[in-house]
C-alpha positions as CSV (number, residue, x, y, z in Angstrom):
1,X,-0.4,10.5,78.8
2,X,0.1,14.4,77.2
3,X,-2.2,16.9,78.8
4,X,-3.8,19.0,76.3
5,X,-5.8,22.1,76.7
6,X,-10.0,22.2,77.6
7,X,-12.0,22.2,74.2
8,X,-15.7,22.2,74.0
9,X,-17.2,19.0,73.5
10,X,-19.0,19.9,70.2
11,X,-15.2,20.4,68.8
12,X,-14.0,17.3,69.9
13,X,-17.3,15.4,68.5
14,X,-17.2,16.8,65.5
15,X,-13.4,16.0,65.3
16,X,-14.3,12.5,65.5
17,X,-17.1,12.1,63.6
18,X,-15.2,14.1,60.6
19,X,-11.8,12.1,60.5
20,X,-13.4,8.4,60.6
21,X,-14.6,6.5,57.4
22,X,-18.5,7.8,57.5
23,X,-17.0,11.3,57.1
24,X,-18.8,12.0,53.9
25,X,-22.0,10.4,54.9
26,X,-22.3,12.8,58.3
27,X,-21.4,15.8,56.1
28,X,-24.2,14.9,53.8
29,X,-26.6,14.3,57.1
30,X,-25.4,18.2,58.0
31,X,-26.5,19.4,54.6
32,X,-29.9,17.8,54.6
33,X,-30.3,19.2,58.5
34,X,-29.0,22.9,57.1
35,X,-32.0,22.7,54.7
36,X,-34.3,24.7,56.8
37,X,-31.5,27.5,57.6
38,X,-31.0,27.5,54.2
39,X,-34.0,27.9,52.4
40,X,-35.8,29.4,55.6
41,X,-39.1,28.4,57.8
42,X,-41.7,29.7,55.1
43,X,-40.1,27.1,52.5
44,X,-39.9,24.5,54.7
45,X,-43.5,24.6,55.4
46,X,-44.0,22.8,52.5
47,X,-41.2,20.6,52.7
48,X,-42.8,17.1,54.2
49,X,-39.3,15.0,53.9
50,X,-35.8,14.9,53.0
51,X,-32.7,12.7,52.9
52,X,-29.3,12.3,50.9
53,X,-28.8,9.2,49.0
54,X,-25.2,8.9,47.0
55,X,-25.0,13.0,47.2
56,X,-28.1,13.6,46.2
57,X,-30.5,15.6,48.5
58,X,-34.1,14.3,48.0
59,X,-36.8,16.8,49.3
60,X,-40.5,16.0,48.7
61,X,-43.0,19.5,48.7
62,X,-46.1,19.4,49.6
63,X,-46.7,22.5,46.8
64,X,-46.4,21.5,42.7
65,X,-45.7,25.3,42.1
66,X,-42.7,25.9,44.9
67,X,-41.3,22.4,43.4
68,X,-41.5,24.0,40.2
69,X,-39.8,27.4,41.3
70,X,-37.4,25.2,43.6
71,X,-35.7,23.6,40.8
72,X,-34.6,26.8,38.5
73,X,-32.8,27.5,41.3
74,X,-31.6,24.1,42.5
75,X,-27.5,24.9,41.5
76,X,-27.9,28.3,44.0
77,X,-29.5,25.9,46.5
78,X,-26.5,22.9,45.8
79,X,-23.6,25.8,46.4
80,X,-25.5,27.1,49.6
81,X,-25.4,23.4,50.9
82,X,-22.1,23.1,50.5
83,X,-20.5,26.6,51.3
84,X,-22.8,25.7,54.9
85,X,-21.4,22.0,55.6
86,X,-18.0,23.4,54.4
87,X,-17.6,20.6,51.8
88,X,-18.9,19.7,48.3
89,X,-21.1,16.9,49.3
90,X,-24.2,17.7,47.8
91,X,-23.4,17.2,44.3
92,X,-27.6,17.8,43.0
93,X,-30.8,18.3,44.4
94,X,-34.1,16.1,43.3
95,X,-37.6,17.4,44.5
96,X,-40.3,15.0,44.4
């Protein structure tokens, strides 16, 4: 058995976890984590729930006006995803 070097154990998990067949579906689980980061603590006040279904990132608002405002800026919100989880996995966002 090769030695190799120490690496931090969030390396070699996330090695793992991005080279077997549910890839795309952890990537997608890291997009709709990286919602609050993204659209910051005051937004997500009013967020109640969220998950990905085939891409799609489904957040439901608690506020009919920040849904509305939300949306005109949903392609902004779709490349922020992405840029964070480092891969186009979000292809639109649906709030409810």
């Amino acid at each position: 058995m090769k030695r190799t070097d120490p690496q931090h154990i969030a390396k070699i998990i996330d090695s793992v976890m991005l080279e077997g067949p549910d890839a795309n579906q952890v990537l997608q689980q890291r997009a709709s984590y990286l919602w609050v980061e993204i659209v910051g603590p005051g937004i997500n006040r009013y967020t109640t729930r969220r998950y990905v279904k085939d891409g799609v990132l489904h957040v439901y608002l608690s506020s009919a006006p920040l849904k509305n405002e939300l949306s005109f800026n949903r392609r902004q919100l779709v490349e922020q995803l992405n840029r964070a989880v480092g891969a186009d996995v979000i292809t639109d966002i649906e709030f409810h």
